[in-house]
C-alpha positions in Angstrom: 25.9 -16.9 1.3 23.2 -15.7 4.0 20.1 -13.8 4.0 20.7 -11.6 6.3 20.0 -7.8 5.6 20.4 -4.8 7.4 17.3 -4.1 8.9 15.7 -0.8 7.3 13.6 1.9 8.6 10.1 0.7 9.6 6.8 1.2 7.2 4.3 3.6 9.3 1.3 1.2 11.2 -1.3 3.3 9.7 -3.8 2.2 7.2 -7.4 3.8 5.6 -10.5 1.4 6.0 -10.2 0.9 2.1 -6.3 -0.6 2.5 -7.5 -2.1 5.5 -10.4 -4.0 3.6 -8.5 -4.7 0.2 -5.5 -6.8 2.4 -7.5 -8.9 4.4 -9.9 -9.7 0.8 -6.2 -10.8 -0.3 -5.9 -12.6 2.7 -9.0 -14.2 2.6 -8.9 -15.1 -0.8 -5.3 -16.6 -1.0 -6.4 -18.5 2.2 -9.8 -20.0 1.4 -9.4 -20.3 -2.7 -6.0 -20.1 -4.0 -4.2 -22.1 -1.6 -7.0 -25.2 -1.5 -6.3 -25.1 -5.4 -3.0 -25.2 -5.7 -3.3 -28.2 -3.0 -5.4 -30.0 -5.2 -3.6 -29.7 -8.3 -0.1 -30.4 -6.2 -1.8 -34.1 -4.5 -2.6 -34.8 -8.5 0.5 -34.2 -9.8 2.0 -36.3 -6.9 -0.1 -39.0 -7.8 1.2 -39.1 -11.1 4.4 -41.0 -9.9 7.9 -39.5 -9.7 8.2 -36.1 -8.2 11.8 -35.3 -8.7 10.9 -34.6 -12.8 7.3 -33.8 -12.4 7.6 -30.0 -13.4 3.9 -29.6 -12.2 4.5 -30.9 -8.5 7.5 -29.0 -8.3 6.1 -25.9 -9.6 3.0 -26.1 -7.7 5.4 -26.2 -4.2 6.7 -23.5 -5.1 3.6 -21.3 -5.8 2.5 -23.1 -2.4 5.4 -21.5 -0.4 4.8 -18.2 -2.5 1.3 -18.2 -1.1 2.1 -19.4 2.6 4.3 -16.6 2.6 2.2 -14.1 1.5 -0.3 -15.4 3.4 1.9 -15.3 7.1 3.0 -11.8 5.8 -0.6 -10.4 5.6 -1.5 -12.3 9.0 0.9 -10.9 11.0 0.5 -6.9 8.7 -3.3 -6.6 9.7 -2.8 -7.6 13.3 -0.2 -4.4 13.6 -2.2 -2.2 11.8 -3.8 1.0 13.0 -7.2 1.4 11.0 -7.6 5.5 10.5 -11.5 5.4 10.3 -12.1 9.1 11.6 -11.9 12.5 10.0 -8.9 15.4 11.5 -10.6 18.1 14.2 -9.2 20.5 12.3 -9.7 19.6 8.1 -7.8 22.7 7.1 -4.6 21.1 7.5 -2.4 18.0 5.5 -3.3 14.8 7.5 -3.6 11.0 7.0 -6.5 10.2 4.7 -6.3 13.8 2.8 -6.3 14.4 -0.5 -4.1 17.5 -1.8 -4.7 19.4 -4.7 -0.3 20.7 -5.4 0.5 23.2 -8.0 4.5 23.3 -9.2 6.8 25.8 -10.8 4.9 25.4 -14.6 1.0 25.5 -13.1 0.5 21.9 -13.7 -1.7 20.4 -10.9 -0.9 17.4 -9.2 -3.2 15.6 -6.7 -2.1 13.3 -4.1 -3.5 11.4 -0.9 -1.9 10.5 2.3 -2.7 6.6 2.8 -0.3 4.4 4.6 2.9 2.6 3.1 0.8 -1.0 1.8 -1.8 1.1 -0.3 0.6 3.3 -2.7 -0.4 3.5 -6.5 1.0 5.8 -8.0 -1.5 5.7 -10.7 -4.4 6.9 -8.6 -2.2 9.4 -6.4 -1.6 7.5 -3.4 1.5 8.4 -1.8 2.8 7.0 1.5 3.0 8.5 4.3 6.1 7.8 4.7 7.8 9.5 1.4 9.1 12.7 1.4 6.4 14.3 -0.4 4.4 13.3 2.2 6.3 14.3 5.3 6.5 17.6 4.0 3.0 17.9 3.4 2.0 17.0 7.1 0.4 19.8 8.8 0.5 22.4 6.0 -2.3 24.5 5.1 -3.7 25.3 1.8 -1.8 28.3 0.2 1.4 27.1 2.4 4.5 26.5 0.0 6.4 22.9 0.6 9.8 22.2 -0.4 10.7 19.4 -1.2 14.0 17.3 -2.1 13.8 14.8 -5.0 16.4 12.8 -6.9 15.8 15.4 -9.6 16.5 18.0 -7.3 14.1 20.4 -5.3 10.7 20.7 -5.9 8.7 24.1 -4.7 4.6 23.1 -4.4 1.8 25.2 -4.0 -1.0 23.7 -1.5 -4.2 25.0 -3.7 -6.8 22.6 -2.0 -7.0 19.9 1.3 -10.2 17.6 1.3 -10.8 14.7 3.3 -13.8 12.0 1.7 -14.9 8.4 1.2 -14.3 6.5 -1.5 -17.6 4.8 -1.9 -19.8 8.2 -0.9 -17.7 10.6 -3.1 -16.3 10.0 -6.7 -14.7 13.6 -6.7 -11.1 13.6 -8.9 
């Protein structure tokens, strides 16, 4: 049986300086502390003798490969990335890097920010840029009415508020 798989749409190049920073201290640490101590503990448990039943060499391989992997995927992630450092000309509208205050058919508020396809969590609101939700946010202005298609069905918003901010000079949520 292969590998092969079809190939899929590509994930967006675009990234906030916070996603930016949190892959390449991934990087960094999987590259200069994980990696040199799985090593270590892989060269002990070879020392011990036979390898073919040694659980610990033979797991520690594999966490190595886990790691290299991880490691070549970041590499070659950050070098394609686009870093969006700088704020929209015209704030008004749904861009990268906003923050968007929705209302839906019941009044409950829901708040959401654009960030590129490696930073989702849904927990704190991200949303890539990539997801529908998104897509139909782009460009929209607050008071503007977005429909949108879910598994669920559709979904009619209400754009009550746009803000654009930094994580580490505003705590606003």
């Amino acid at each position: 049986m292969g590998r092969w798989r079809p190939k899929g749409t590509p994930a967006s190049k675009y990234i906030t300086p916070e996603g930016y920073k949190a892959l390449n201290d991934e990087l960094q640490y999987l590259w200069k502390e994980k990696r040199p101590a799985v090593t270590q503990s892989v060269q002990e448990a070879a020392a011990q003798g036979d390898r073919s039943e040694n659980a610990e060499y033979i797991y520690g391989k594999k966490q190595l490969r886990e790691i290299d992997r991880r490691v070549r995927f970041l590499s070659k992630r950050l070098d394609d990335m686009t870093v969006v450092d700088r704020l929209p000309e015209d704030q008004s509208r749904v861009f990268f890097g906003a923050w968007v205050e929705l209302e839906n058919e019941d009044g409950k508020l829901e708040t959401y920010r654009l960030v590129g396809p490696d930073e989702t969590d849904a927990r704190r609101g991200y949303i890539s840029i990539d997801a529908p939700l998104a897509r139909a946010l782009l460009k929209k202005q607050v008071d503007d009415e977005v429909e949108v298609r879910t598994p669920t069905g559709e979904r009619c918003l209400f754009i009550n508020r746009i803000w654009y901010r930094n994580e580490d000079t505003d705590n606003e949520r």
